[in-house]
BABAVEX-736885 format. One record per residue (C-alpha): x, y, z. Coordinates in steps of 0.02 Angstrom, whole numbers, padded with zeros to 5 digits, always signed. Example, Ala and Ser with C-alpha at 12.3 -4.5 7.8 and 13.67 -1.06 7.14 Angstrom:
residues 2
+00615-00225+00390;+00684-00053+00357;
//
This chain:
residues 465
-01807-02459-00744;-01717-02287-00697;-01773-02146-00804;-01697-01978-00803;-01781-01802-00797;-01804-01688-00937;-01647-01551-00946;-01652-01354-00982;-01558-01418-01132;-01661-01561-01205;-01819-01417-01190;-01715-01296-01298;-01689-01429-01412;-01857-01463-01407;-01919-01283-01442;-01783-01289-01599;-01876-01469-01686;-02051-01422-01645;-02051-01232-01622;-02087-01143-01470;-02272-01134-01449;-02283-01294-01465;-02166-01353-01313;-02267-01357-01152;-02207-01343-00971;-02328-01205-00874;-02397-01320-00729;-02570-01246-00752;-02553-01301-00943;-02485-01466-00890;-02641-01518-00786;-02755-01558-00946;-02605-01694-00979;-02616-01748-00807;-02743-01875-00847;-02877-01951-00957;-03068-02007-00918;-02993-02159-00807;-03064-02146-00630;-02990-01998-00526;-02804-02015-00577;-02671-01879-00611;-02503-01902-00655;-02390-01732-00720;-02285-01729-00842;-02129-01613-00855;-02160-01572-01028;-02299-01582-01170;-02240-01597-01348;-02358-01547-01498;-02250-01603-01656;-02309-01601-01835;-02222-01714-01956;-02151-01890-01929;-01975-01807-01923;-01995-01711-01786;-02068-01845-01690;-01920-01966-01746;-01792-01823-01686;-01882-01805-01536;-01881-01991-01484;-01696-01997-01525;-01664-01872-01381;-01770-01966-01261;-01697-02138-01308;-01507-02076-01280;-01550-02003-01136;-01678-02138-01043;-01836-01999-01020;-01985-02076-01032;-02132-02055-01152;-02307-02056-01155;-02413-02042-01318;-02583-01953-01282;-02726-01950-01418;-02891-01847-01348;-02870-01891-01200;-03033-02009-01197;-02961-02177-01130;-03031-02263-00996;-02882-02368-00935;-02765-02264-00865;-02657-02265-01043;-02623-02107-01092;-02582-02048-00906;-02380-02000-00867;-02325-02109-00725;-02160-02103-00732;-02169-01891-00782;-02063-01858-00935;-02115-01797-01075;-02291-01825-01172;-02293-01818-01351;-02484-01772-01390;-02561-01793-01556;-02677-01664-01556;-02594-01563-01736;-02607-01741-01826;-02776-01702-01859;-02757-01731-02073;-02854-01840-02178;-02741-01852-02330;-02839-01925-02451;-03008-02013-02479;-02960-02144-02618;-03132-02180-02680;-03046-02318-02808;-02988-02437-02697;-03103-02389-02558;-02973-02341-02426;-02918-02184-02338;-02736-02125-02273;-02776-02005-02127;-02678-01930-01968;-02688-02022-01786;-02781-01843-01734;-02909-01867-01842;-03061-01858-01729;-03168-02018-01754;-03343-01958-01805;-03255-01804-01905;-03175-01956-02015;-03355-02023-02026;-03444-01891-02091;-03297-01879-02227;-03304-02053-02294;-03522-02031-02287;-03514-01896-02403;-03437-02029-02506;-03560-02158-02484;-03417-02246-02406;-03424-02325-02221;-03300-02320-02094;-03412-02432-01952;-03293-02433-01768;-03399-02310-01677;-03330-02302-01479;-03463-02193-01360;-03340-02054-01369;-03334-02036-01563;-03370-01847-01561;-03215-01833-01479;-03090-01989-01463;-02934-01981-01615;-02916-02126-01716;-02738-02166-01651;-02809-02193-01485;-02948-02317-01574;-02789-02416-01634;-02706-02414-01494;-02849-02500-01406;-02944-02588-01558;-03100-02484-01516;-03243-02562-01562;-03429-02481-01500;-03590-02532-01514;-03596-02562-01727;-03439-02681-01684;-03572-02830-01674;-03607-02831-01857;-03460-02758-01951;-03291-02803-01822;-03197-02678-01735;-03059-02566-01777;-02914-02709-01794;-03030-02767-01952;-03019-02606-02059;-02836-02539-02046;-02723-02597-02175;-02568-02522-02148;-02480-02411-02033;-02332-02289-02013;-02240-02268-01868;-02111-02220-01786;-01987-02321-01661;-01934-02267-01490;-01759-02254-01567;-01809-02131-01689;-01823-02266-01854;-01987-02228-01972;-02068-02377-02054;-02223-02432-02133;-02296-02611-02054;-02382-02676-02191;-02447-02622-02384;-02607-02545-02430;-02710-02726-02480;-02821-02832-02449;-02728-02972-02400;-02548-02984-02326;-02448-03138-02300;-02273-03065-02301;-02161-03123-02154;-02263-03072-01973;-02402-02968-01975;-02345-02815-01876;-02504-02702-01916;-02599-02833-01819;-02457-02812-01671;-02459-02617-01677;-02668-02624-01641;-02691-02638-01475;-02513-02631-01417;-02567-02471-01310;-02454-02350-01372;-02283-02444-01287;-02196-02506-01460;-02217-02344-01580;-02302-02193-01623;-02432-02211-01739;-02408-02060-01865;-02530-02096-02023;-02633-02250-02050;-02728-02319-02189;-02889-02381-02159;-02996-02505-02283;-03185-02429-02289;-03352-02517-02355;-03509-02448-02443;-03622-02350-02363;-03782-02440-02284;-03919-02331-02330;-04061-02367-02213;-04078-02415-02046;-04216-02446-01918;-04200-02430-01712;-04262-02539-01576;-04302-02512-01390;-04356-02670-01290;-04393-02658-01090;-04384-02817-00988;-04431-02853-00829;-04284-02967-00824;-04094-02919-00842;-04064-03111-00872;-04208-03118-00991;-04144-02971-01091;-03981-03048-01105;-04048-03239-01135;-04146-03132-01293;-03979-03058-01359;-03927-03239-01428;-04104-03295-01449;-04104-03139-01593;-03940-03247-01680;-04013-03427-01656;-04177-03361-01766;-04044-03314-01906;-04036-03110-01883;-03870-03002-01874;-03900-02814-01811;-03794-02699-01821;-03805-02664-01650;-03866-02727-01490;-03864-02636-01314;-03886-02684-01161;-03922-02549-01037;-03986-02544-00855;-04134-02407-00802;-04026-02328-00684;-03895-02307-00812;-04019-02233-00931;-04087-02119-00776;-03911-02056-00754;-03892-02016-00947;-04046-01916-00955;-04019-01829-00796;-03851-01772-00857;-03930-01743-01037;-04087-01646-00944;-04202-01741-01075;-04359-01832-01007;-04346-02021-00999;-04503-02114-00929;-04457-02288-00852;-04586-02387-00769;-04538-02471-00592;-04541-02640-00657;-04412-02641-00804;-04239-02689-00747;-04155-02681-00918;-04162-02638-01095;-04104-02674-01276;-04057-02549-01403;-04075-02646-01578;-04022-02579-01738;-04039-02663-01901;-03963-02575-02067;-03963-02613-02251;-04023-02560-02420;-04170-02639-02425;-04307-02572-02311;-04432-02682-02343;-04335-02845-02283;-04264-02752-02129;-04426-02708-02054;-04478-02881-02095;-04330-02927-02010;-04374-02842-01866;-04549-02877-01847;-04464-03061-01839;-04357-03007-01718;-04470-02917-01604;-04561-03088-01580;-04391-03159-01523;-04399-03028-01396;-04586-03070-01350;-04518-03249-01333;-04400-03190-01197;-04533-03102-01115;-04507-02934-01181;-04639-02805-01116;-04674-02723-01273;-04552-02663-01428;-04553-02477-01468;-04493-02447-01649;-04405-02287-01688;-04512-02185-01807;-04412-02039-01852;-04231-01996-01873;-04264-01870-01718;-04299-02010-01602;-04165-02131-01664;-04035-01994-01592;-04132-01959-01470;-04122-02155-01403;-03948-02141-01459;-03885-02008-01376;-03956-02083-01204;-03870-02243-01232;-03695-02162-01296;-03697-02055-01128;-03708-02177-00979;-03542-02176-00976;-03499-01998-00938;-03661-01961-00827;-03599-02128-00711;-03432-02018-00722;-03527-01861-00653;-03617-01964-00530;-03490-02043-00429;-03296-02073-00431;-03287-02252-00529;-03198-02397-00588;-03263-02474-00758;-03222-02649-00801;-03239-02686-00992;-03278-02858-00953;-03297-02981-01117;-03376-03164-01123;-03444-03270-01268;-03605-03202-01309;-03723-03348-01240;-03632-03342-01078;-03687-03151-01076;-03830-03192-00928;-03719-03293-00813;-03599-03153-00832;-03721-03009-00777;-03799-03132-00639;-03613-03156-00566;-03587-02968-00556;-03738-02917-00460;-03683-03074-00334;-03525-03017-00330;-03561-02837-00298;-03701-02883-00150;-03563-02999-00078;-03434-02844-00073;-03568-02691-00060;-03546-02608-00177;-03674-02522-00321;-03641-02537-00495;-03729-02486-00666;-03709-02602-00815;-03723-02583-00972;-03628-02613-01154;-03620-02709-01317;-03731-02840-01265;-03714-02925-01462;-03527-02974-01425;-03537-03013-01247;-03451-02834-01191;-03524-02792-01061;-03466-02613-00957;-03464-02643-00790;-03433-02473-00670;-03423-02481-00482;-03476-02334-00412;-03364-02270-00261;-03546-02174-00179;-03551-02211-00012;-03389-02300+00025;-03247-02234+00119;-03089-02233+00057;-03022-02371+00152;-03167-02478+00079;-03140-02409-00093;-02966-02444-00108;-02950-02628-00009;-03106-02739-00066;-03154-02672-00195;-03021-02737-00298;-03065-02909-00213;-03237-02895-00299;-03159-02844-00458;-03037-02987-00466;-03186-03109-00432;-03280-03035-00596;-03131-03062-00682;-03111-03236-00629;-03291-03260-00690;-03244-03211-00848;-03088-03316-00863;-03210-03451-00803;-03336-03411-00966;-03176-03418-01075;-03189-03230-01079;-03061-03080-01035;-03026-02944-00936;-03053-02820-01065;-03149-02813-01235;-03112-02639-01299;-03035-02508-01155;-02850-02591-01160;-02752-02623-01000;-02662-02466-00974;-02620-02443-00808;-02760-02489-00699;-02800-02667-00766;-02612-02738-00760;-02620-02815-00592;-02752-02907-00641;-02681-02993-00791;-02618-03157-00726;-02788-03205-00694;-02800-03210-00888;-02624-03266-00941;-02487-03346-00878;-02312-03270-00812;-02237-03350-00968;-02352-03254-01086;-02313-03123-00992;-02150-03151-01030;-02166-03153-01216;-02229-02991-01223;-02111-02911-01127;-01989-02976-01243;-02082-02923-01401;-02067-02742-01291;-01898-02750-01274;-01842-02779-01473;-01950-02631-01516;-01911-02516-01380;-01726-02586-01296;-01726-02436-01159;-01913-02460-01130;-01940-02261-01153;-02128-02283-01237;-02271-02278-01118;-02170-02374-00967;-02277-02448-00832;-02432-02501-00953;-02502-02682-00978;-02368-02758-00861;
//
């Protein structure tokens, strides 16, 4: 696909839709648009955009339809795939003034709110409600709820209550040739002709811009109760992770973590985290409700699934201090590996019982190859984070085998009936591995689906395949 540059003119025209603060093209500006929290990659773009209203991003996508310039929709910035990053230049439309929630409709439990809207901001909004809005990514405090959809974020309360695919009910957006639409209606159910809500989640940001979205919410749980489990085993911890759902019990969450991830974390965090020698992994266990009573009989019950699976002791959470204090360790692993070392994460996925095989493959895999990695994720639904530190390697190293090792994890997980990715997206950096998960002729299909909704293929080019 040939794309052309951004004019003198299109920028005045621009300026005129959107204003002129609000048009962006100072290189040292540029660089925070250059890339995201994927690995080490920049890409500049020739322009930022910060529109306001649908409109002016339908007049602005007109423009950069007729005239082939590509276009790359950026949320916070947070992604961990490569899909917010500019390959191809052009102009990036960023959705940082989108940053509304309309209205809190305590009725019909739902809320219509802005693709800016940060993620734990929306949160706290619906709590004061005693309403629930559960998808809960690491980066919360700062990822936009556009860039959830655009990925189906899930996070670690994604075990118990879905991720964000199961709580949006409709969406507006707007096409690459400048049309507006809404994909759905604001109920319940929907069985009216093909489901394109369902198609715009996940889709990455390459068929339309998300511009509001209406998302269904849930009561508020009002109690909840933490626990932290060391094993001596990283095979026994995950072998315990579907014991916990063979003895009948649903947390809300369950982590997996590995010491040196938590060492990392609290490093980074410069809070004091004792780990004895002998423990090679952990689970973070939360159970919520309403009524406290049953919960912590529930997890006195679970706690002797744990003991079952050789669990070294179970350390209950007994203040609100210390649940964010376990929290907060767990929710930064990925940023202090990111601090540590450059890195590649794979968001690796596999039925939840096949969870030990999976982690059992990795650490073969990465002895075969030599390389170090730290391990940890949403151990309830199989999601496990896998990031391959660069440390030691040279760059040949880094940028020959190591993809050899990564495309033998992922054949692992096509081999457990899993996939290549659970919650991160494919962006840029996990497209060439995609035919180890589907076939050229599914491939196909949703190039095709990309070409009715964007016939120039302006929209985030060079994403997902």
């Amino acid at each position: 696909m040939q794309y052309n540059k951004v004019t003198q003119s299109q920028i005045n025209q621009f300026k005129t839709i959107i204003g002129e603060p609000f048009v962006i093209i100072n290189k040292i500006d540029l660089e925070q648009y250059s890339h995201d929290y994927t690995e080490d990659l920049k890409y500049f773009p020739e322009v930022v955009l910060k529109p306001r209203t649908t409109n002016e991003i339908s007049s602005i996508l007109k423009i950069c339809n007729e005239n082939r310039i590509p276009v790359t929709p950026r949320g916070a910035g947070t992604g961990l795939s490569g899909g917010a990053l500019p390959i191809f230049g052009g102009v990036v439309i960023s959705m940082e003034r989108f940053n509304e929630i309309i209205e809190i409709d305590e009725r019909n439990f739902q809320a219509t709110v802005e693709p800016g809207v940060v993620n734990e901001v929306f949160q706290n909004a619906v709590k004061e409600k005693n309403l629930f809005y559960p998808p809960d990514p690491a980066s919360k405090g700062s990822c936009f709820l556009g860039g959830n959809l655009a990925h189906s974020s899930g996070g670690p309360r994604a075990l118990k209550y879905g991720t964000t695919r199961d709580y949006v009910l409709n969406i507006e957006v707007v096409l690459p040739t400048g049309e507006i639409m809404w994909t759905g209606a604001n109920t319940l159910k929907y069985s009216t002709g093909y489901n394109l809500t369902h198609l715009m989640i996940g889709s990455e940001g390459t068929l339309a811009i998300i511009t509001k979205i209406v998302f269904k919410l849930i009561p508020y749980p009002q109690q909840n109760l933490l626990l932290l489990a060391p094993f001596s085993s990283a095979e026994k911890a995950c072998e315990a992770v579907n014991g916990i759902f063979k003895a009948g019990f649903t947390p809300s969450a369950c982590e997996f973590m590995e010491p040196k991830g938590l060492k990392l974390s609290a490093n980074m965090l410069n809070i004091h985290f004792e780990i004895a020698e002998n423990i090679e992994a952990y689970l973070l266990i939360e159970v919520d409700g309403n009524d406290l009573d049953l919960m912590m009989k529930n997890c006195e019950k679970i706690s002797e699934v744990l003991y079952a699976f050789e669990c070294l002791d179970v350390l209950f959470a007994d203040s609100a201090e210390q649940k964010e204090y376990f929290w907060k360790l767990r929710r930064a692993i990925g940023e202090a590996v990111k601090t540590r070392s450059v890195y590649k994460e794979e968001d690796t996925v596999v039925p939840r019982a096949e969870l030990p095989i999976l982690f059992k493959g990795v650490r073969a895999i990465a002895n075969k190859y030599g390389f170090k990695t730290v391990c940890y994720g949403h151990a309830g639904d199989g999601n496990l984070h896998v990031n391959i530190l660069k440390d030691k390697l040279s760059d040949e190293e880094w940028n020959s085998k190591i993809n050899d090792g990564i495309t033998e994890i992922f054949q692992l997980c096509k081999q457990l009936k899993g996939t290549i990715s659970g919650e991160h997206g494919i962006g840029l950096v996990q497209k060439p591995f995609m035919h180890i998960v589907m076939p050229e002729f599914q491939l196909e299909i949703m190039r095709k689906i990309k070409t009715v909704f964007d016939p120039n293929g302006i929209l985030n080019p060079g994403k997902i395949f």
